[in-house]
C-alpha positions, 0 to 999 in steps of 0.5 A, spaced: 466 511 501 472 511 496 479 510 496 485 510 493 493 508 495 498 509 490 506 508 491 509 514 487 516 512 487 517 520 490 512 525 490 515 530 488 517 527 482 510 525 481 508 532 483 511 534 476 507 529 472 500 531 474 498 529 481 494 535 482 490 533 476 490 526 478 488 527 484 482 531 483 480 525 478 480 519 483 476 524 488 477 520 493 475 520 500 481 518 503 488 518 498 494 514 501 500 514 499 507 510 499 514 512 498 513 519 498 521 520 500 520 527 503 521 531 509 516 535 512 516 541 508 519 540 502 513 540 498 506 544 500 502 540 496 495 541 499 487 540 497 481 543 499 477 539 504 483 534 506 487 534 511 494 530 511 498 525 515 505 524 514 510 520 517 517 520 513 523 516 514 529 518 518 533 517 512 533 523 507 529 521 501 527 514 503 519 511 504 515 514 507 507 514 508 501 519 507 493 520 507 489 525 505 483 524 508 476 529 507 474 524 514 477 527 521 479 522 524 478 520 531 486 519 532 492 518 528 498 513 530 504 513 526 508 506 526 506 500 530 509 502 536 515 497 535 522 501 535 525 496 530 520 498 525 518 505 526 524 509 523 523 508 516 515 512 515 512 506 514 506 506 517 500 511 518 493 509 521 487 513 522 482 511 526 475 513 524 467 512 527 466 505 525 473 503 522 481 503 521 485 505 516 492 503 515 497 505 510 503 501 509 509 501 505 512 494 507 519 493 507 522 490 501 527 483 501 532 488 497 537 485 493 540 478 494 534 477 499 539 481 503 532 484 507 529 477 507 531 476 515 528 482 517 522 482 512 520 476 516 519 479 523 516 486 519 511 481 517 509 477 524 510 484 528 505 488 522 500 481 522 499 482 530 498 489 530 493 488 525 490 483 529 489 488 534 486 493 531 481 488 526 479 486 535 477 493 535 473 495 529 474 494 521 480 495 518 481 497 511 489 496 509 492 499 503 499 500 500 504 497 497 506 489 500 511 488 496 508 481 495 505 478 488 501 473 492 500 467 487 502 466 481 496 469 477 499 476 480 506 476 477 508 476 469 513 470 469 512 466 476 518 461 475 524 466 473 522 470 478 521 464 485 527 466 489 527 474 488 525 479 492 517 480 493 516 473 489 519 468 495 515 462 498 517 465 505 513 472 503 508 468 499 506 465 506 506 471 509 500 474 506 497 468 506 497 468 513 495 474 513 489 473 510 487 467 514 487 471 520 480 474 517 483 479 511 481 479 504 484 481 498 478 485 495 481 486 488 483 479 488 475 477 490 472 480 485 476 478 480 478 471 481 481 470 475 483 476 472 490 478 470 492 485 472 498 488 474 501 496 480 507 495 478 512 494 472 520 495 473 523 500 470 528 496 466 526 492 459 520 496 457 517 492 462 510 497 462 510 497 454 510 490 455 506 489 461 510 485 464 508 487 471 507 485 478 501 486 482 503 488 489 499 494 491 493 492 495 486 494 499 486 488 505 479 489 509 477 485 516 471 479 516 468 485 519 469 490 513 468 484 508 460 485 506 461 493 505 466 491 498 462 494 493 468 495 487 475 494 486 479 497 480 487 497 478 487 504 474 493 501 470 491 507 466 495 512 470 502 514 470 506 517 473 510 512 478 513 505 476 506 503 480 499 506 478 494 507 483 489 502 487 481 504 488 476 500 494 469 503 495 466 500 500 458 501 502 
């Protein structure tokens, strides 16, 4: 069973640049989306035999989520039921037979760490929601975390300690996450390999790779022996972040 997440930066720019054609591609059997900055109907970008899920901010143009799936779910929520948290289209999870699966886009410390208060009760309120989910069934979790997770994920570790995505605090975060009973499956099968989902658009940072892994598949322990591959298409472009892939057996 394969999967892909990509942050497209807004799929309406990226619908000009390929994504249909991508998408086919990939041929996947759930395809989650981030920051897709759309509102229900501004784009009829359909593909047979998926069904979409769409969860939009309520600020124009501003995050959102989606999934494609080939898979009909068992049921569909939107947000993890905490008002604070539920107006930015952040979250999606589709309930199947014998797993879950959550789409995230987590919010991001911004500029200054202006965010970074906030960021931190996301994080403790997402963690217990995915604690609660991961009690149930298995949970695959993918989307953009805005977190480049150790040093080995991020281009230049030191100049980047206190900015947004990079911080200790952040860091930690994943980590406890982690610890709760969740593993990073590109990150487990490739211990020491560099690569990176995101590169800012300033200072020719792609053609340099000079880049930032934040994009991600998490599973529960109870999901952890089905891996059987992980892939960063860093090949692919489109968005300032490039798709992510899990197959699981």
């Amino acid at each position: 069973m394969k999967f892909i997440s990509w942050n497209v930066n807004g799929l309406r720019a990226v619908a000009g640049k390929g994504f249909a054609d991508i998408f086919v591609d990939l041929d996947a059997d759930f395809f989650c989306l981030q920051e897709t900055k759309m509102q229900p109907g501004q784009l009829d970008l359909e593909f047979p035999g998926y069904t979409s899920y769409w969860n939009s901010a309520d600020k124009k143009g501003y995050s959102g989520t989606a999934i494609y799936s080939r898979h009909l779910p068992l049921n569909v929520t939107y947000g993890i039921g905490i008002d604070e948290h539920d107006h930015e289209g952040r979250v999606i999870t589709l309930e199947m037979e014998d797993f879950f699966l959550v789409c995230v886009y987590v919010p991001n410390s911004q500029d200054g760490l202006r965010r970074l208060d906030y960021r931190m009760r996301w994080e403790d309120d997402f963690r217990a929601y995915l604690n609660g989910l991961a009690a149930r069934k298995g949970v695959v979790v993918c989307g953009d975390l805005n977190v480049a997770h150790r040093e080995i994920d991020i281009k230049n570790p030191a100049a980047n300690r206190r900015n947004a995505g990079f911080t200790d605090e952040e860091r930690e975060k994943f980590s406890s996450l982690l610890e709760t009973g969740f593993t990073d499956t590109w990150r487990a099968l490739h211990p020491d390999e560099v690569k990176y989902s995101w590169w800012s658009y300033r200072f020719r940072a792609r053609e340099n790779n000079a880049g930032w892994r934040i994009d991600y598949f998490l599973v529960s322990d109870a999901l952890k022996g089905r891996i059987a591959s992980a892939d960063i298409h860093n090949e692919i472009f489109g968005s300032d972040h490039c798709p992510v892939e899990l197959v699981l057996k």
